[in-house]
KEDOMI-189924 format. One record per residue (C-alpha): x, y, z; residue in one letter. Coordinates in steps of 0.25 Angstrom, whole numbers, plus 2048, in hexadecimal, padded with zeros to 3 digits. Layout:
<pts>
XYZA/...
</pts>
This chain:
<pts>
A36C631E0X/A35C721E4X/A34C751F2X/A27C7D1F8X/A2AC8A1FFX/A27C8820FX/A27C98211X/A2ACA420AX/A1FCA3200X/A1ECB01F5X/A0DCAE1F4X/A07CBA1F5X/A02CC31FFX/9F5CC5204X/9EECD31FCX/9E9CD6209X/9DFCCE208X/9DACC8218X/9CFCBD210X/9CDCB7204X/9BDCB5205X/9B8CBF1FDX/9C0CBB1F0X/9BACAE1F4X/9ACCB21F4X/9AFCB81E7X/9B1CAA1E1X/9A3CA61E2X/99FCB21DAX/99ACB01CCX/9A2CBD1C4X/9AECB71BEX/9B7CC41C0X/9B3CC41D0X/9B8CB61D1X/9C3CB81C8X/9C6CC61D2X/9C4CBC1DFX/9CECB01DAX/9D9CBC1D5X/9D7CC11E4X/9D7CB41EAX/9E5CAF1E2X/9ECCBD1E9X/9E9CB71F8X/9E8CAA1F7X/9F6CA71FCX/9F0CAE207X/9E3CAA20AX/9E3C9D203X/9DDC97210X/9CFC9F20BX/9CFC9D1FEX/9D2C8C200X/9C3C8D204X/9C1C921F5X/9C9C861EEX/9BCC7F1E9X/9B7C8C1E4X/9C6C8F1DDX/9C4C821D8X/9BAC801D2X/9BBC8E1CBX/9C9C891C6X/9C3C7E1BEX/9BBC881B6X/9C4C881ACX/9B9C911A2X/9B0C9D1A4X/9A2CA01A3X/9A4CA4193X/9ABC98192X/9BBCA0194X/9C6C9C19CX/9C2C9F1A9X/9CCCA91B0X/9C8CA51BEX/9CEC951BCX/9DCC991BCX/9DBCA21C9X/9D1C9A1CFX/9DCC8E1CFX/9E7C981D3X/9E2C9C1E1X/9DDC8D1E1X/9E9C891DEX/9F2C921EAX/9E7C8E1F3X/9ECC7F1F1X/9FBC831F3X/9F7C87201X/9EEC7C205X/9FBC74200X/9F6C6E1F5X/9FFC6F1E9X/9FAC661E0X/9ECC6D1DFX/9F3C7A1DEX/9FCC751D4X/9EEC6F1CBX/9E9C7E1CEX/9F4C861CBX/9F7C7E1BEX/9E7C821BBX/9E9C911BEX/9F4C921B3X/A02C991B1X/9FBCA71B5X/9F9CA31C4X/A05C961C5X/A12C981BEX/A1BC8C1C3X/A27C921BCX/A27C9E1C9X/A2AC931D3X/A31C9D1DCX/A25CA71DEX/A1ECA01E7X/A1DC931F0X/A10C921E7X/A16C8F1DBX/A22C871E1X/A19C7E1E7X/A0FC7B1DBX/A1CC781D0X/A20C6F1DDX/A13C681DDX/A13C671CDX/A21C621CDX/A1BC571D6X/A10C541CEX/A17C531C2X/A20C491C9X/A16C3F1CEX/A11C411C1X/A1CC3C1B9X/A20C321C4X/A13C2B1C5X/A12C1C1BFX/A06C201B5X/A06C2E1B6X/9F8C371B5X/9F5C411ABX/9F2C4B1B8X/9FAC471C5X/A01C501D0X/A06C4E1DCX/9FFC521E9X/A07C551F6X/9FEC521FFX/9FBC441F9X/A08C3E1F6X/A07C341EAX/A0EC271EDX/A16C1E1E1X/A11C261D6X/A01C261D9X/9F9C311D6X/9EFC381E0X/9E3C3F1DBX/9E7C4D1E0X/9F6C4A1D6X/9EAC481C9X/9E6C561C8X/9F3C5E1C1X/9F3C5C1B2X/A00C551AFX/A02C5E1A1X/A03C6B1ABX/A0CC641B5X/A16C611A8X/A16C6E1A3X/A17C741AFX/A22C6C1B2X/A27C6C1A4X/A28C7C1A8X/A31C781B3X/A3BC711AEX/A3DC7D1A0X/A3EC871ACX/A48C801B5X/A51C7C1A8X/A50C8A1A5X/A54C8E1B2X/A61C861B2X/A59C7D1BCX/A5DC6F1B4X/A5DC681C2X/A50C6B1C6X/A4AC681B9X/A51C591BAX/A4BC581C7X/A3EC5B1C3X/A3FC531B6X/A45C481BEX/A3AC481CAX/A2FC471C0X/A38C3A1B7X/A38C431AAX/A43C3D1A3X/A41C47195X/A42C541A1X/A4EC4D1A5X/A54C4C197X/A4EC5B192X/A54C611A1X/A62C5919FX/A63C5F190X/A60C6D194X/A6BC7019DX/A74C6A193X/A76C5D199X/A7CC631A6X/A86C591ACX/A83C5E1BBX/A75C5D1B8X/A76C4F1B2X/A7DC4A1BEX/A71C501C7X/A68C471BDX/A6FC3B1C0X/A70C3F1CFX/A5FC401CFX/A5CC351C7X/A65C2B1CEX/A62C311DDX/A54C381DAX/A4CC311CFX/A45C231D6X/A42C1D1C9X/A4BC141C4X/A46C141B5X/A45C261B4X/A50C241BAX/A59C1D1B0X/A51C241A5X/A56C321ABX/A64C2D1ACX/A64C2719DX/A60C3619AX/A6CC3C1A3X/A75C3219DX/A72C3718FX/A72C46193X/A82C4319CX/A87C3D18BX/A86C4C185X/A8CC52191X/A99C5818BX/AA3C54194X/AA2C47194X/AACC431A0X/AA3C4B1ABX/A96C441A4X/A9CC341A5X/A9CC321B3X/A8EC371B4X/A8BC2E1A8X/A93C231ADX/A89C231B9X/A7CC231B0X/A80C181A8X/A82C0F1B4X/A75C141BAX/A6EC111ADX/A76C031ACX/A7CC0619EX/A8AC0019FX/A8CC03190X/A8AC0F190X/A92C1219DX/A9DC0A197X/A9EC1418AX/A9FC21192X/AABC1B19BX/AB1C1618BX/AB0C26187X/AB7C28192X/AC3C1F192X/AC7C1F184X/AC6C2D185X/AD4C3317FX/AE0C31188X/AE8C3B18CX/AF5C33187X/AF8C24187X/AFAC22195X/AF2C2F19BX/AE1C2B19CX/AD7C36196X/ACEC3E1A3X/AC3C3719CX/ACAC2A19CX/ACDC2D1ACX/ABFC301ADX/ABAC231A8X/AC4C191B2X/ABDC201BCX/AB0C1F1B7X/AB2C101B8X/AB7C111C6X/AA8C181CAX/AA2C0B1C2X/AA7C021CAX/AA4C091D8X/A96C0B1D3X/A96BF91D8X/A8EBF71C9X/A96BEA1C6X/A8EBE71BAX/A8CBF41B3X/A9CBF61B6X/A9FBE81AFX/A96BEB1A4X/A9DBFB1A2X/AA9BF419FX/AA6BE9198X/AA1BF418EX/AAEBFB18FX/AB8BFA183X/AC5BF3189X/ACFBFB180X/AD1C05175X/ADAC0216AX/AE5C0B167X/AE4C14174X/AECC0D17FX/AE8C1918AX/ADAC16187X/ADAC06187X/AE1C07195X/AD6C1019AX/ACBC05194X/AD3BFA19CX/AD3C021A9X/AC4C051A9X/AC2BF61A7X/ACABF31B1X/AC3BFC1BBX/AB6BF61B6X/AB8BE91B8X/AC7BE41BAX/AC5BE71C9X/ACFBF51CAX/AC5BFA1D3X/AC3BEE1DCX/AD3BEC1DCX/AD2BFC1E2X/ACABFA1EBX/ACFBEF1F0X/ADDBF31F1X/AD7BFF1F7X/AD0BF5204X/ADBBEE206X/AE5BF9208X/ADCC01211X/AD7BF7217X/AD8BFB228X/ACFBF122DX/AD3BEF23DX/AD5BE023DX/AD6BE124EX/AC5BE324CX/AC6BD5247X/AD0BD0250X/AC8BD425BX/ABBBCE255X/ABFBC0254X/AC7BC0260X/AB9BC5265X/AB1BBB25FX/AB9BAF262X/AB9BB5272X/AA9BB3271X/AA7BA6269X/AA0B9E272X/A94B99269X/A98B9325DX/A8BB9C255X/A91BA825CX/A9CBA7258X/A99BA3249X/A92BB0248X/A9CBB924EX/AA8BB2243X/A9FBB6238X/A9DBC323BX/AAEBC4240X/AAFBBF232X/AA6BC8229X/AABBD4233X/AB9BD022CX/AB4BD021FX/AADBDF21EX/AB9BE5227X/AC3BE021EX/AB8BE2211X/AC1BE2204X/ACEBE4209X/AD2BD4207X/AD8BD4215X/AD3BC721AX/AE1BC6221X/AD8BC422FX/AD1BBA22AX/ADEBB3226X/AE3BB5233X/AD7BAF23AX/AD3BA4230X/AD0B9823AX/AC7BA2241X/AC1BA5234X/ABDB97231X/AB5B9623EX/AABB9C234X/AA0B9122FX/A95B8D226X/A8FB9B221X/A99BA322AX/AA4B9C222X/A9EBA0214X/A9DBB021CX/AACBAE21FX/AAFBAA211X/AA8BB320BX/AADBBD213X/ABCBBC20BX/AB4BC41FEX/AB1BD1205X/ABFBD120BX/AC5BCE1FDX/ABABD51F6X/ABFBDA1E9X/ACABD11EAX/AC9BC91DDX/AD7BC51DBX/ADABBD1E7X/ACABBA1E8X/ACCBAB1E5X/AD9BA81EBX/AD3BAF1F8X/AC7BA51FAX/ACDB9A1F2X/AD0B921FFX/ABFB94201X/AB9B931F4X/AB2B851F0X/AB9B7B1E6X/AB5B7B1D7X/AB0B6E1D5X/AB8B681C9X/AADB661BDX/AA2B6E1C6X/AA0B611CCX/A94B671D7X/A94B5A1DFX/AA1B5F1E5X/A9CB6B1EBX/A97B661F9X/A8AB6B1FEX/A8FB6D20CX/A97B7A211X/A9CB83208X/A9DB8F211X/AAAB9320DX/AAAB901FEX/A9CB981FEX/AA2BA3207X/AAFBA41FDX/AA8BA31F0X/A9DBB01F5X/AABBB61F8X/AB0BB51EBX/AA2BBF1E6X/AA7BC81F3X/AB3BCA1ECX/AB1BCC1DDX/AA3BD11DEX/AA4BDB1EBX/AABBE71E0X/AA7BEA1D4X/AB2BEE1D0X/AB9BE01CFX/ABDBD91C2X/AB3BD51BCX/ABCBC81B5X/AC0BC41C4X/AB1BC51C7X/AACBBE1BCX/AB4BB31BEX/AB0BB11CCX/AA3BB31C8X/AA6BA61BFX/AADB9F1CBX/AA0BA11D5X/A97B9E1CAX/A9EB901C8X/A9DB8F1D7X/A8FB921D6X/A8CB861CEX/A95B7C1D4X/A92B801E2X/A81B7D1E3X/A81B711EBX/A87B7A1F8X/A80B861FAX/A89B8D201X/A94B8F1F6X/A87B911EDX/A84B9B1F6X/A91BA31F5X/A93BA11E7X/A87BA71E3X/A89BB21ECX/A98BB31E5X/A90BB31D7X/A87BBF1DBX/A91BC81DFX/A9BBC51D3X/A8FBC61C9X/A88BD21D0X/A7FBD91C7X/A84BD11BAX/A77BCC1B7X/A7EBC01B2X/A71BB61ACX/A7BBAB1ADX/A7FBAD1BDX/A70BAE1C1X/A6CBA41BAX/A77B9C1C3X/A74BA31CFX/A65B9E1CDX/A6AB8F1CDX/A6DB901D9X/A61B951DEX/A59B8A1D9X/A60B801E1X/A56B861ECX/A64B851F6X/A60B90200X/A6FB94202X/A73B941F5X/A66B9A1EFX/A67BA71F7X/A75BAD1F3X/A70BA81E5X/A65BB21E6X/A6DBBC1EAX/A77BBA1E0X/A6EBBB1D5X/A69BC91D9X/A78BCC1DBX/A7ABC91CAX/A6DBD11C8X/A6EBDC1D1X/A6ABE91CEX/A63BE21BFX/A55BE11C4X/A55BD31BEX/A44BD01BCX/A41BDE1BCX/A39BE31B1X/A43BEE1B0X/A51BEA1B4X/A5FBED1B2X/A65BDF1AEX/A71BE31A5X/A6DBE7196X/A79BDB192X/A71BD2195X/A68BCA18BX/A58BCB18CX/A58BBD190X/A62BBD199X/A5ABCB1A1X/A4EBC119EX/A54BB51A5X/A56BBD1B1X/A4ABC01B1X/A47BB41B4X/A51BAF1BDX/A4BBBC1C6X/A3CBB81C5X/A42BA81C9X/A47BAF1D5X/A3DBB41D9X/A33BA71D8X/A3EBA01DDX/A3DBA81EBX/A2FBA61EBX/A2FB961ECX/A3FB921F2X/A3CB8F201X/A4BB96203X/A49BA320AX/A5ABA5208X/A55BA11F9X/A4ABAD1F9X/A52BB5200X/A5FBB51F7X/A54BB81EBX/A4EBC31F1X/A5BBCB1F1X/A5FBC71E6X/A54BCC1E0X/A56BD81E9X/A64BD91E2X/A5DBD81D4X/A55BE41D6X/A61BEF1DCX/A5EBFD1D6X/A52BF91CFX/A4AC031D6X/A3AC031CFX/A3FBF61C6X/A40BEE1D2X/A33BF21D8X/A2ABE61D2X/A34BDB1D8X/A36BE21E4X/A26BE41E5X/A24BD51E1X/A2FBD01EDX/A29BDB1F7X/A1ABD31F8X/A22BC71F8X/A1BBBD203X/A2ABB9206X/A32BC2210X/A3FBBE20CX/A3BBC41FEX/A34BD0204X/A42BD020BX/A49BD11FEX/A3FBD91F7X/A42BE5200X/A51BE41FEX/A4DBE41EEX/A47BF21F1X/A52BF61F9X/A5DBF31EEX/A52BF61E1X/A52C051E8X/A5FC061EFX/A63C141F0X/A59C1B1E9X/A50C1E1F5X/A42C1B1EFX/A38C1F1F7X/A31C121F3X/A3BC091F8X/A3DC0F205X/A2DC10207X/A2CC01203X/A39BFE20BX/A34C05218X/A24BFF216X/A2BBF1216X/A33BF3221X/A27BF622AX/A1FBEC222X/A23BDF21FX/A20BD2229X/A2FBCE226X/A3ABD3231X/A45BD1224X/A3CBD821AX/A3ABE5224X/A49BE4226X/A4FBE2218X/A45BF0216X/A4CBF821EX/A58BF521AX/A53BF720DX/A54C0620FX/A62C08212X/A63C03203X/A59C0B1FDX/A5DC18204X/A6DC15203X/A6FC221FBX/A68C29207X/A6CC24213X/A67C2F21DX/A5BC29218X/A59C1C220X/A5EC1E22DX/A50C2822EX/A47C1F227X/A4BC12230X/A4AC1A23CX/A3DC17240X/A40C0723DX/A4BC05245X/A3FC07250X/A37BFA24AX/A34BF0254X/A39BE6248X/A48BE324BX/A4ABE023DX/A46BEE237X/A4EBF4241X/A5ABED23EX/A57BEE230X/A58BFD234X/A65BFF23AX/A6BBF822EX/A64C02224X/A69C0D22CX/A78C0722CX/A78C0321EX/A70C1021AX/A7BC19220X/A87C10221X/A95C17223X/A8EC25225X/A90C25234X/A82C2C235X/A81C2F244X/A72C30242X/A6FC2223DX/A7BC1D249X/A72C23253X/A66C1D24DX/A6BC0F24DX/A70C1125BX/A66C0E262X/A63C0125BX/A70BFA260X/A69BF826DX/A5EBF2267X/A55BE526BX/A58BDC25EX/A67BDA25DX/A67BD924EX/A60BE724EX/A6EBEA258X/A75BE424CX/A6FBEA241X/A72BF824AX/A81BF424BX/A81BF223DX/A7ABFD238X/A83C06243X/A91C0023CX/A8DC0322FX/A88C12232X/A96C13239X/AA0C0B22AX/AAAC15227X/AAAC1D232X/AB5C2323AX/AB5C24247X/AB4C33249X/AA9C35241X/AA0C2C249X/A99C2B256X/A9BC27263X/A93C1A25FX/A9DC14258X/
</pts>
């Protein structure tokens, strides 16, 4: 929007005129030509003495309105009756009325198009951009609205004051605008403008003028993915970027930025032809690749780092495998399927860890020799092993050196009941990524295969470490997207069969189904689901939670139930039906099971469903939100945190923040605050000033659920600002406040040397 000049104003001066109230008196008198004489007068010094003639506004008013003459002509006086009125509204700061006035007095007394001659004009083109925004954003917009800075309209409702500018002025006005600022060269402030007020055909007409500038497309994608709030303009705006970036001439500089609007529309087809284009582009010779062919492997590479497992999948599944008679270009096609989904990027990555692994393995040393130098309660010291064990496991994080652990495996198996399925489990995000050794690694842990799936073999007792290995095994295949998908898909197999054999111990149901979801994240797979859901319905508390979970890991990001979702266009109308389905079952289901694990587990996965959903997922979020149950309260504001995760909507943080001051439940007002890290993840510098005030609430919750937004909010930026913030919160009463400061400290401070820190460290 156009900024209003503070100073420096270019009105006129003064005519040497000390008062105004005799060109006021003049009004009251009945010959037209002395009235017309007094309002000429007054327009010269009202910038002036606008304070006098404000006691006028009635009269100025009222003689605006007379639109005809005595002899029935167009009266003269109207138009510079509602000039003066209109400057005298400027200075009582009141754009709106001014803008109504000004847009009655005509192109003779307010010419938008000379918006540098005065803070005037600038202000009121401000104030009718503003109006012709709320108008187009409005749910049911008005024939007359505008927007009135004093009176701020709130989720699209109009006030009275923003009913009085007639919407047919606002459009040309602003139609005016746009012609001028594209005339001018100015495309990106026209896209703004068009963008603001979500008019796709502006969009369109502004991209086609300049010729279908390539830096001006990328400026598009960058405000509708980082500006725009609604979900559905927004994917209308791209599909019009998308079709302006195909008549770009060069076509190498346009496929990156097409690439990256085919995967935010979701359209792997089409994403898939682009990289085709490329890499059976001509070769240079039979064993030398094409720059467009070189273009294209790296295309696929940013794919895969974008984590989008299923859009990925589903890009080269549409690929063609090979080219008959050009070998150069077959070669190319196989290497862009291995990248895809053969695992060359997770085999990278992985040789990458493990050769620059450094971990200090004396930390670890000294630990245990630490914790076994303190074991004097048994719960104690059950405690402190889980936490050595998972402090191994993220310090050696997919580099597959679990040579401690081999070292010290009596002291390992110290580890028991849940802290034996920890321990286990632990294994995957060491070897995570590791697919070839997976199942030689943790064959010594996972559960015997019934022979003929006989289910009365499986014991219902312990378990721990057959659960543990088989949630390890999703860790591995499932923690990169850029693993093969054949290895993945037969693991996926493998724990599915585990899934069905295992029922009668909940435990190795429980890691099974955890293992399912993260091998068949974002699949959408009916079949998987429907499995999952079994599993549910045996009402086992410890077994129906991780199945939850896991079916809002296969549907995540779909907004399965929704009205408007994103469930993959390969599947059957029945099938997006039947999941339908499956997600209204769930949700009855959480309202009479007795399990709060049970409600729990479906409250994040339908948290999961909804990721990115943004507006679409408002109706479910709404309907969990008034829920009577806390733990789905709970999970209803985790569902807003991931539907809006790093668009920033206002509305979210305004709910968010409402809630965490709010709700009777300590783990609702926790879960958010955390909430926010994840909706402001793409501005940080955000949170740590929005949280500020809570981590002074006299509830220990919220102000743990503070330090840990901070952390996560501005984790590895070593911001000395947020450190000094959470400082004073180690010393506080609640010692899982302390905790949630230590941790919230430790994340600020990943990745940082030692020089470039403080003194804290």
């Amino acid at each position: 929007m156009l900024s209003v000049m503070s100073g420096g104003s270019s009105l006129p001066a003064s005519s040497g005129v000390a008062t105004a109230s005799g060109w006021i008196a003049l009004l009251q008198e009945e010959d037209p030509a002395l009235r017309k004489l007094a309002l000429e007068k007054l327009l010269e010094c009202v910038d002036v003495l606008w304070s006098e003639v404000a006691e006028a506004l009635p009269d100025l008013e009222a003689m605006a309105e007379e639109k005809t003459s005595e002899d029935g002509s167009a009266s003269d006086l109207a138009p510079l009756a509602a000039a003066v009125a209109s400057r005298v509204f400027f200075h009582l700061q009141e754009p709106t009325q001014a803008l109504r006035l000004a847009l009655e007095a005509g192109p003779q007394h307010f010419d938008p198009m000379d918006i540098n001659s005065s803070a005037y004009v600038e202000r009121l083109v401000a104030a009718a951009l503003d109006a012709y925004v709320a108008a187009k954003n409005a749910p049911e917009a008005p024939e007359k609205v505008a927007k009135d800075d004093d009176k701020m309209a709130v989720d699209g409702e109009v006030t009275e004051q923003q009913q009085q500018l007639p919407m047919d002025q606002l459009q040309a006005m602003i139609d005016r605008l746009l012609e001028t600022s594209c005339q001018a060269g100015n495309y990106s402030h026209a896209l703004g403008m068009a963008l603001e007020a979500r008019q796709v055909e502006k969009v369109k007409q502004i991209l086609e003028q300049s010729g279908n500038d390539l830096e001006l497309l990328q400026h598009a994608i960058h405000l509708a993915v980082n500006v725009v709030q609604s979900k559905a303009f927004r994917n209308k705006t791209l599909l019009v970027v998308a079709d302006s970036l195909k008549s770009v001439t060069d076509t190498s500089a346009a496929a990156p930025q097409l690439i990256r609007v085919y995967q935010l529309l979701h359209q792997p087809t089409s994403a898939s032809s682009v990289l085709t284009a490329l890499l059976t582009s001509p070769a240079e010779g039979e064993d030398i690749a094409s720059p467009a062919s070189l273009l294209g492997l790296q295309l696929c590479f940013d794919l895969m780092d974008s984590g989008d497992q299923a859009f990925v999948t589903a890009v080269a599944q549409d690929m063609p495998k090979m080219q008959e008679g050009n070998d150069a270009i077959t070669k190319c096609l196989e290497q862009a399927q291995k990248i895809l989904i053969g695992g060359f990027s997770a085999e990278l990555a992985l040789s990458f860890l493990h050769k620059q692994s450094h971990a200090d393995r004396l930390i670890l040393e000294n630990l245990k020799r630490a914790l076994e130098e303190r074991s004097s309660g048994s719960s104690r010291n059950s405690v402190l092993h889980g936490a050595a064990v998972v402090t191994h496991a993220y310090l050696y994080a997919g580099t597959t050196n679990d040579s401690f652990l081999r070292d010290y495996l009596d002291w390992m198996k110290k580890a028991s009941n849940w802290a034996k399925f920890s321990a286990t489990a632990s294994l995957g995000v060491v070897h995570a990524a590791h697919i070839t050794e997976a199942m030689h690694l943790l064959q010594p842990y996972l559960p015997k295969t019934p022979e003929g799936a006989d289910t009365s073999a499986v014991s219902p007792t312990g378990g721990y470490a057959e659960g543990g290995s088989l949630y390890a095994l999703g860790l591995i295949h499932g923690s990169n997207v850029g693993s093969s998908a054949e290895k993945r898909h037969e693991t996926t197999e493998y724990l599915r069969n585990h899934l069905r054999i295992s029922q009668a111990n909940e435990v190795i149901s429980h890691g099974a189904a955890l293992g399912v979801g993260l091998t068949a994240m974002g699949t959408a797979d009916l079949a998987i689901v429907q499995e999952l859901k079994q599993v549910l319905d045996t009402d086992s508390a410890v077994a129906g939670e991780a199945a939850g979970m896991a079916i809002g890991m296969v549907l995540v990001g779909t907004g399965a139930g929704n009205t408007v979702n994103s469930l993959p266009d390969s599947l059957s109308g029945v099938a997006k039906e039947e999941l339908s389905e499956v997600v209204a079952e769930l949700k009855n289901y959480a309202r009479v099971t007795q399990h709060e694990k049970i409600i729990r587990g479906i409250a994040m996965g339908l948290a999961l469903m909804n990721f990115g959903q943004e507006e679409n997922a408002d109706t479910i979020i709404e309907e969990m939100r008034s829920d009577r149950d806390p733990v789905m309260r709970y999970g209803a504001q985790y569902a807003l945190a991931l539907a809006y995760c790093g668009t920033g909507s206002n509305k979210a943080i305004r709910i968010l923040l409402h809630t965490a001051v709010s709700d009777v439940s300590d783990d609702v007002r926790m879960a958010a605050v955390l909430g926010l890290a994840f909706v402001l993840f793409k501005t940080p510098e955000r949170v740590p000033d929005l949280v500020k005030l809570l981590l002074e609430s006299f509830n220990p919750n919220v102000r743990y659920a503070s330090c840990m937004a901070v952390g996560i909010a501005m984790a590895g930026t070593g911001d000395a600002e947020s450190i000094a913030m959470l400082e004073p919160m180690l010393e506080d009463m609640t010692d899982y406040v302390r905790q949630g400061a230590l941790m919230g400290t430790a994340m600020i401070y990943m990745q940082q040397s030692d020089a470039g820190g403080s003194s804290d460290r």
